[in-house]
C-alpha positions as CSV (number, residue, x, y, z in Angstrom):
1,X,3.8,15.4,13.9
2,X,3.1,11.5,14.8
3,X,3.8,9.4,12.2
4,X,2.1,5.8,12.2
5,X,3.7,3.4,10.3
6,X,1.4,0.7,8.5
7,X,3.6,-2.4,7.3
8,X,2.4,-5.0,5.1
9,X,4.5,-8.2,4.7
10,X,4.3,-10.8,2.0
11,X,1.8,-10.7,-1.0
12,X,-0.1,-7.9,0.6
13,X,0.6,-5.8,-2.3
14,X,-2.0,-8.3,-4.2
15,X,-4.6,-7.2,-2.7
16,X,-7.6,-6.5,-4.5
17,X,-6.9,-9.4,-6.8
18,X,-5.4,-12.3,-4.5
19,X,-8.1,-14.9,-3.0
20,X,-11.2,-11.7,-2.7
21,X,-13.0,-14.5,-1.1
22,X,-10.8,-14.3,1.3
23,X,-9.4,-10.6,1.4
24,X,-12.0,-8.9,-0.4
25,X,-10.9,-6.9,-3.7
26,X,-10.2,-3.6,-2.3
27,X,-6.3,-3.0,-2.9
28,X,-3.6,-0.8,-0.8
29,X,-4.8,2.4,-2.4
30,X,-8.4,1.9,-0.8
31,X,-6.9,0.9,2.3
32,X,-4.6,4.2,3.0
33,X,-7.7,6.2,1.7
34,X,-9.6,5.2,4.5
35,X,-7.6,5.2,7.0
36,X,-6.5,8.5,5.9
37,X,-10.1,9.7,6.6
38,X,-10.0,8.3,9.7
39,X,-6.7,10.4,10.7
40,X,-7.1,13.3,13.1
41,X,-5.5,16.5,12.3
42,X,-1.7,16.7,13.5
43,X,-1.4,12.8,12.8
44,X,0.4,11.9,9.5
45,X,0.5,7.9,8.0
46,X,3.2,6.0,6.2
47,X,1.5,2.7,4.7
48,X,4.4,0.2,3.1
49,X,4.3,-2.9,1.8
50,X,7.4,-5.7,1.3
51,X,7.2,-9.1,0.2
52,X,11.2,-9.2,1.9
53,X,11.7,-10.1,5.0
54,X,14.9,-7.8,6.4
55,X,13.0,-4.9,4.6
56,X,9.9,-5.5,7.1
57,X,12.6,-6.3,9.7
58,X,14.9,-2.2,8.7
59,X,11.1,-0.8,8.8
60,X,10.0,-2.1,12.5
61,X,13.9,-0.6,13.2
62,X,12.9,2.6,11.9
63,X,9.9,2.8,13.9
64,X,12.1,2.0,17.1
65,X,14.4,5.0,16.2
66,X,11.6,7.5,15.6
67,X,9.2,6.4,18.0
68,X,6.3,6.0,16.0
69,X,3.7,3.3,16.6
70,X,3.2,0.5,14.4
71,X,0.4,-1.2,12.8
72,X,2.0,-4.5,11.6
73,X,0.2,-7.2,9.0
74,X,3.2,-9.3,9.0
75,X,1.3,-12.0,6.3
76,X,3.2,-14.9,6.8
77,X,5.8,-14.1,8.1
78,X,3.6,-14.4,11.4
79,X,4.0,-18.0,11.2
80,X,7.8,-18.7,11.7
81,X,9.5,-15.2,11.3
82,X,11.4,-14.9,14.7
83,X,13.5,-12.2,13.2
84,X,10.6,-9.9,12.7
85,X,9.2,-10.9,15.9
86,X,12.2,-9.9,18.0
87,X,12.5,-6.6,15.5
88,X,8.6,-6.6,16.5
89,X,9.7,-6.8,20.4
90,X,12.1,-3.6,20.3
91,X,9.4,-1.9,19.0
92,X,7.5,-2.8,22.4
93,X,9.7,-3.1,24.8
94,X,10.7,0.4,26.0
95,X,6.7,1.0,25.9
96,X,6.1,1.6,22.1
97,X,3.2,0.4,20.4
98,X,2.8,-2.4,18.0
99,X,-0.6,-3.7,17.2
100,X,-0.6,-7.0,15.2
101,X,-3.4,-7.3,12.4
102,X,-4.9,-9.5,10.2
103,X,-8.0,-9.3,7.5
104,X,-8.8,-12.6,7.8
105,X,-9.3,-14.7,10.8
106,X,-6.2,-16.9,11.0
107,X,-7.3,-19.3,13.4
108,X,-10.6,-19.8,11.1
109,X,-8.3,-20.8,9.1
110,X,-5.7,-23.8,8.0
111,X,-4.4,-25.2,11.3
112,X,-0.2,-23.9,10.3
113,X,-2.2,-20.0,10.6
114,X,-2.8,-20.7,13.9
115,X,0.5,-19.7,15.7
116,X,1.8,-16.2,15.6
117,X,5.3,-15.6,16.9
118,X,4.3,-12.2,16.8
119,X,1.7,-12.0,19.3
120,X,3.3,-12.6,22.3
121,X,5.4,-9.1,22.2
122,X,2.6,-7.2,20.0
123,X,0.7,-4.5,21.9
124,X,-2.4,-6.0,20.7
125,X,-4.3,-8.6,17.9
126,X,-6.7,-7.4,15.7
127,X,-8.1,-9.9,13.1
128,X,-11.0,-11.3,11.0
129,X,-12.4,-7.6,10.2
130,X,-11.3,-7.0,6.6
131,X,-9.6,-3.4,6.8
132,X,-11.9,-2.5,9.7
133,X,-8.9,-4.4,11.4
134,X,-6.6,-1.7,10.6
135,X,-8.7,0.9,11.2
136,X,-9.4,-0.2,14.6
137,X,-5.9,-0.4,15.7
138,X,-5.2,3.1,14.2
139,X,-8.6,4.5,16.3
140,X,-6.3,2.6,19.4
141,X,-3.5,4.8,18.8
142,X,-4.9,8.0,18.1
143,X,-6.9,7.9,20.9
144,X,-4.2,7.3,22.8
145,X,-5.6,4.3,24.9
């Protein structure tokens, strides 16, 4: 059974009471429950969250040894984390499938959210959609596009 990982970096694990202007106040819990209703049969999810760094960085490692795509909210650690993003870029390079996502808009944001070292070896960039973010990258996968 395909397993999708769903990693959430730094202070994600606050959701639901961290700036709701700017996250909303829906929590982890309410995130895996709907993407788990958006999960076709056969398909399994593994939603984590780490405010460490080489945690994020053994997880993305993980997914390279299994195969499993990745949905990755890296928090801030998309800013200046060039460990996760070369973790991020054995995850991709043999083909795999790493989509990069965010619930806000970072480039609506302060000018240091602008540049993700991410993006340049993710699959794809989802942002600015709440959790409607995550669920369209795991619609991506499933759907095999």
């Amino acid at each position: 059974m395909p397993t999708v990982l769903v990693l959430n970096g730094p202070n994600l694990g606050r959701l639901g009471s961290r700036e709701p202007d700017v996250y909303g106040s829906a929590d982890l819990d309410a995130l895996r429950e709907s993407l788990a209703a958006d999960l076709p049969d056969g398909w399994a999810l593994d939603l984590r969250q780490t405010d460490d760094e080489g945690t994020l960085i053994s997880w993305l490692h993980e997914a390279v040894d299994t195969g499993s795509p990745v949905i990755l909210n890296p928090a801030a650690f998309t800013h200046y984390s060039y460990g996760l993003r070369d973790a991020a870029a054995l995850v991709t390079k043999p083909g795999g499938t790493l989509i990069e996502v965010h619930i806000s808009n970072p480039h609506a944001r302060e000018t240091f959210r602008h540049t993700s070292v991410i993006s340049g070896v993710a699959s794809g960039v989802i942002a600015g959609f709440g959790f409607d973010s995550y669920r369209l990258a795991l619609l991506h996968i499933v759907s095999g596009s």
